[in-house]
Short mmCIF file of the C-alpha atoms (twelve columns), coordinates in Angstrom:
data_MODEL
# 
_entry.id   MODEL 
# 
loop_
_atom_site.group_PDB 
_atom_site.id 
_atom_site.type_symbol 
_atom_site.label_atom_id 
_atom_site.label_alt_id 
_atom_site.label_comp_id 
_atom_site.label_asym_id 
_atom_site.label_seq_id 
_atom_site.Cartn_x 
_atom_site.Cartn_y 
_atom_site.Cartn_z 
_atom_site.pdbx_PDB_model_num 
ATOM 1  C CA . UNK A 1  126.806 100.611 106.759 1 
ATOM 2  C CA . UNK A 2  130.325 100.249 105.646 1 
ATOM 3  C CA . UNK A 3  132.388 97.143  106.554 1 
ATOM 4  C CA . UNK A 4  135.128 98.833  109.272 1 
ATOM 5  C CA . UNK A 5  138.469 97.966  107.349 1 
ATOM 6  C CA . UNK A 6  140.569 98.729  110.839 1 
ATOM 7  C CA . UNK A 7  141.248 96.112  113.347 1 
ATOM 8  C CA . UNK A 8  140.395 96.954  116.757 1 
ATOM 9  C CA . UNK A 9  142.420 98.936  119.283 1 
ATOM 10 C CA . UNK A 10 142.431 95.607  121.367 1 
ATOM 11 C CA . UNK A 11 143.915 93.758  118.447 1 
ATOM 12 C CA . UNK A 12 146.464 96.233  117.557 1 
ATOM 13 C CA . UNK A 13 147.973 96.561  121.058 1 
ATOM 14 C CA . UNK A 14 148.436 92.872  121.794 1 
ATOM 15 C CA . UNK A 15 150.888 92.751  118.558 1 
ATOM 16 C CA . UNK A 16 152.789 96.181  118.517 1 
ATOM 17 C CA . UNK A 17 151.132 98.636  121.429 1 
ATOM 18 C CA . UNK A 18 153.085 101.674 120.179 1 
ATOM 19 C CA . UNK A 19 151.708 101.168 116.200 1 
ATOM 20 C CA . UNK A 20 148.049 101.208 117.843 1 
ATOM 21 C CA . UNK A 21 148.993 104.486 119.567 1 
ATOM 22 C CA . UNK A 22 150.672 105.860 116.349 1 
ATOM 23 C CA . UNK A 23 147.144 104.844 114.428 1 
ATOM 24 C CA . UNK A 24 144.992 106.700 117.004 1 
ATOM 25 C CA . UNK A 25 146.797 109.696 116.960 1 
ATOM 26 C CA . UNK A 26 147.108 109.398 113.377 1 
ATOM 27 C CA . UNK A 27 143.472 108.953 112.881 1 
ATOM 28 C CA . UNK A 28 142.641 112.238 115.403 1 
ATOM 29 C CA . UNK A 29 144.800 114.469 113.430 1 
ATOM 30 C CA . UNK A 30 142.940 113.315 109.799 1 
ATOM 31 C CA . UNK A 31 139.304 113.573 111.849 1 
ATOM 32 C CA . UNK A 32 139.555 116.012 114.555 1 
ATOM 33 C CA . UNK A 33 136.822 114.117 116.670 1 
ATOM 34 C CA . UNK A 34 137.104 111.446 118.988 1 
ATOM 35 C CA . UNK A 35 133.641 110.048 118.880 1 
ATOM 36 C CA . UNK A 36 134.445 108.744 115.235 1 
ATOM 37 C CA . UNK A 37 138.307 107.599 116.110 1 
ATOM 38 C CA . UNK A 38 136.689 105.567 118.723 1 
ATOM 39 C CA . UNK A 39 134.397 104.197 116.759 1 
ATOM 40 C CA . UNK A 40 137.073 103.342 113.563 1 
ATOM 41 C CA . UNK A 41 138.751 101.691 116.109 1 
ATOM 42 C CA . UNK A 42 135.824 99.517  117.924 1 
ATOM 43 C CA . UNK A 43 137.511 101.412 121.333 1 
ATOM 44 C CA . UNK A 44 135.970 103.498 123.961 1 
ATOM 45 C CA . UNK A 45 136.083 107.571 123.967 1 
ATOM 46 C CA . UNK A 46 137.627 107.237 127.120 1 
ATOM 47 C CA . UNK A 47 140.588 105.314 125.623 1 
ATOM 48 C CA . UNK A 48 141.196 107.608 122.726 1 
ATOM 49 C CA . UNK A 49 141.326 110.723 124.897 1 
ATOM 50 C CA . UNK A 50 143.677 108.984 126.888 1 
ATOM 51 C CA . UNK A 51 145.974 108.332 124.170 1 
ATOM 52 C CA . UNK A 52 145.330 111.669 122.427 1 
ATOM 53 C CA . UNK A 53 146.103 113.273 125.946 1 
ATOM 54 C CA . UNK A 54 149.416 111.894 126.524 1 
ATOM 55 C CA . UNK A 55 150.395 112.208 123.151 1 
ATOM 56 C CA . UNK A 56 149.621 116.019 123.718 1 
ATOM 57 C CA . UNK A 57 151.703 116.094 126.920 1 
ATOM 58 C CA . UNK A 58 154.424 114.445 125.462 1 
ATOM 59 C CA . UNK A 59 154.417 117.223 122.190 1 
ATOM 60 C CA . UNK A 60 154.280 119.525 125.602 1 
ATOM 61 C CA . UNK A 61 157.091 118.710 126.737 1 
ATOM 62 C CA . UNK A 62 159.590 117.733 123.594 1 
ATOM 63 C CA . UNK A 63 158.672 121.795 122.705 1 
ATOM 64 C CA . UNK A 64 159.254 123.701 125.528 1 
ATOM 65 C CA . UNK A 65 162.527 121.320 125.699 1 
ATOM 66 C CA . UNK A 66 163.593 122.731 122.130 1 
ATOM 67 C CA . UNK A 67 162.421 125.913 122.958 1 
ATOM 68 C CA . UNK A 68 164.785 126.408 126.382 1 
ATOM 69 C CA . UNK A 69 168.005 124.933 123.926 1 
ATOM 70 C CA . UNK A 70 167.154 127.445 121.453 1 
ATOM 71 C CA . UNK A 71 167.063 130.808 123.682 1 
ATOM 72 C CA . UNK A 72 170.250 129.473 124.867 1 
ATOM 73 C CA . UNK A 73 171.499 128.796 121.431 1 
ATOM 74 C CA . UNK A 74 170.399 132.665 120.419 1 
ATOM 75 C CA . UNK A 75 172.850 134.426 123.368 1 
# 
């Protein structure tokens, strides 16, 4: 078994808790699976869909924002 070059989640959010986010959601777009992000990251499944979740809602939400201001923008 490889030697896991990542700290842990836990160790990341106690110095800079938005970098640890960044890293997770970095690390779900390069693997697509959440088993193995957890896992890089010595974290539990439920954590990483948590993060991955509202890091999805908050896409959501900065879209259909930009979306609205451009229909307006088109008339």
């Amino acid at each position: 078994m490889t030697e896991n070059i990542y700290p842990t989640y836990y160790e990341l959010c106690k110095s800079a808790p938005t970098s640890a986010r960044k890293a997770i959601i970095r690390a779900y777009e390069e693997r697509g699976n959440i088993s193995e992000v957890a896992r890089l990251f010595r974290t539990t499944r439920k954590t990483v869909r948590k993060v991955v979740r509202r890091w999805k809602e908050t896409l959501n939400l900065k879209w259909g924002g930009t979306t609205i201001i451009l229909l307006f923008s088109i008339k």
